[in-house]
C-alpha positions in Angstrom: 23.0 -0.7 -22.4 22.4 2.7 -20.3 21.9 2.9 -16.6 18.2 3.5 -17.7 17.4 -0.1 -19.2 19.3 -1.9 -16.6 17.0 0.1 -13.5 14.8 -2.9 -12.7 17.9 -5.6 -13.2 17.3 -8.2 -15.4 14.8 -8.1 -18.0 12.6 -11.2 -18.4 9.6 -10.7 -20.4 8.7 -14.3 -20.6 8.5 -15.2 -16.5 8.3 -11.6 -14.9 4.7 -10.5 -14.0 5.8 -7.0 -13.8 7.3 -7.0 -17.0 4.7 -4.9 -19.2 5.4 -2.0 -16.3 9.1 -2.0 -16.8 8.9 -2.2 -20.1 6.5 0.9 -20.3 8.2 2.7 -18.3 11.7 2.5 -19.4 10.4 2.9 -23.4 8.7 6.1 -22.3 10.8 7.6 -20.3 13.4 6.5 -23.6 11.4 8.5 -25.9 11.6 11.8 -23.2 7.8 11.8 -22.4 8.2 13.6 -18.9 5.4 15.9 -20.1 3.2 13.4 -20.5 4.2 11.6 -17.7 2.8 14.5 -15.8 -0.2 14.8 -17.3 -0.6 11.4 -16.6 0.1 10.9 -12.7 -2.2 14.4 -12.2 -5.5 13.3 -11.3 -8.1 14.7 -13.1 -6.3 15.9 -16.0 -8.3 15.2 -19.3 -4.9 13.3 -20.7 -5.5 10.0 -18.7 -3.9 7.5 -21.2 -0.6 7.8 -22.2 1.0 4.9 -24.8 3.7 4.5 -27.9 5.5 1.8 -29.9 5.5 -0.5 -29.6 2.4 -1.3 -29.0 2.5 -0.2 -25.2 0.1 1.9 -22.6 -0.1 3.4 -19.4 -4.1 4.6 -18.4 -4.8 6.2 -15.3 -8.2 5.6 -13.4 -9.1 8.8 -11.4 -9.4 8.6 -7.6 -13.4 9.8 -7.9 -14.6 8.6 -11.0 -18.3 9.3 -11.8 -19.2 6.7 -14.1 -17.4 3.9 -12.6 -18.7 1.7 -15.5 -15.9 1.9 -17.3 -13.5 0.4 -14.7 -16.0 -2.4 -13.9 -13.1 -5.0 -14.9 -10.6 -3.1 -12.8 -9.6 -4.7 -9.7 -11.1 -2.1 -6.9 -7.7 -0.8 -5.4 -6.2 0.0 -8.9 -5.4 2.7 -10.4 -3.1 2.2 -13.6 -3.3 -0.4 -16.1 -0.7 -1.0 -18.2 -1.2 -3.2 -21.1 1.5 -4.2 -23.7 0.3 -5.4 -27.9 0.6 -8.7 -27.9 1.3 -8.4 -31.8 3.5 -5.8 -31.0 5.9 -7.6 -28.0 5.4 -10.6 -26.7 5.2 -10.5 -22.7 3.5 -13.9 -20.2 2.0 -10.9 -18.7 1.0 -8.3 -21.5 -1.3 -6.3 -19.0 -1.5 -5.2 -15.2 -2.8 -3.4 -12.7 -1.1 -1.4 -10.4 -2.5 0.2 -6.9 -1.3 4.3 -6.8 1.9 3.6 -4.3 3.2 0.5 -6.6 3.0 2.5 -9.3 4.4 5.8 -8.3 7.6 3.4 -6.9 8.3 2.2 -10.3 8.0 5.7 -11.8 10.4 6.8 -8.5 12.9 4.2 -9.2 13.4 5.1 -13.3 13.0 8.9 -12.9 16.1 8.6 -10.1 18.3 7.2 -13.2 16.6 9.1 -15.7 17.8 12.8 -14.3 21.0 11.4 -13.5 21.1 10.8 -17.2 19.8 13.9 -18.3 20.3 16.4 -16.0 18.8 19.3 -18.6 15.2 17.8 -17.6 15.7 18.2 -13.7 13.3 20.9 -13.8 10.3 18.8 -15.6 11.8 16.0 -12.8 11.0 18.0 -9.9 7.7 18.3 -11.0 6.8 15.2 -11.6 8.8 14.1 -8.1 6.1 16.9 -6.3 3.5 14.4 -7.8 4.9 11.6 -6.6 4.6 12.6 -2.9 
């Protein structure tokens, strides 16, 4: 196992409640989608749902949304939900919500091992760390 799968210690998809996060995050940042990443955490930016095999997703809500219809499910401080295929991976928890500062401090903690791993993406890093601020 790298560095990379073990950043949020053990891995237990069948009790953890933050599970479908982790997961997410670690298979995105496995298949070296910084760029979307990017598009992702930049409010506003017409790329607001980001997902892959298997079976997960990452969807940002912006921070003024117009038509706020859309969200009506959403609890009113979130603004990511990620959301894991049941048929795909089994998880308790296959979908959450995450308020913008619990969010960006699982992205933190993964990109920190990330670029250690792959230092020939520290420029794409330091963008999305300028995000994260």
């Amino acid at each position: 196992m790298t560095k990379l799968q073990d950043v949020y210690g053990v891995f237990d998809p069948q009790h953890d409640a933050a599970a479908a996060i982790k997961f997410a995050v670690i298979v995105m940042l496995m298949d070296r989608r910084l760029r979307d990443l990017s598009q992702l955490l930049t409010d506003g930016h017409e790329v607001a749902t980001i997902g892959g095999e298997p079976g997960w997703e990452i969807e940002r809500r912006d921070e003024n949304v117009a038509d706020a219809s859309y969200y009506a499910d959403w609890p009113r401080d979130a603004r990511f939900r990620v959301r894991i295929d049941p048929e795909e991976y089994s998880l308790a928890y296959p979908e959450m919500f995450l308020d913008k500062p619990s969010f960006y401090n699982y992205i933190k903690k993964a990109l920190n091992v990330y670029v250690a791993e792959n230092s020939s993406e520290a420029e794409e890093f330091k963008k999305i760390s300028s995000l994260l601020l």
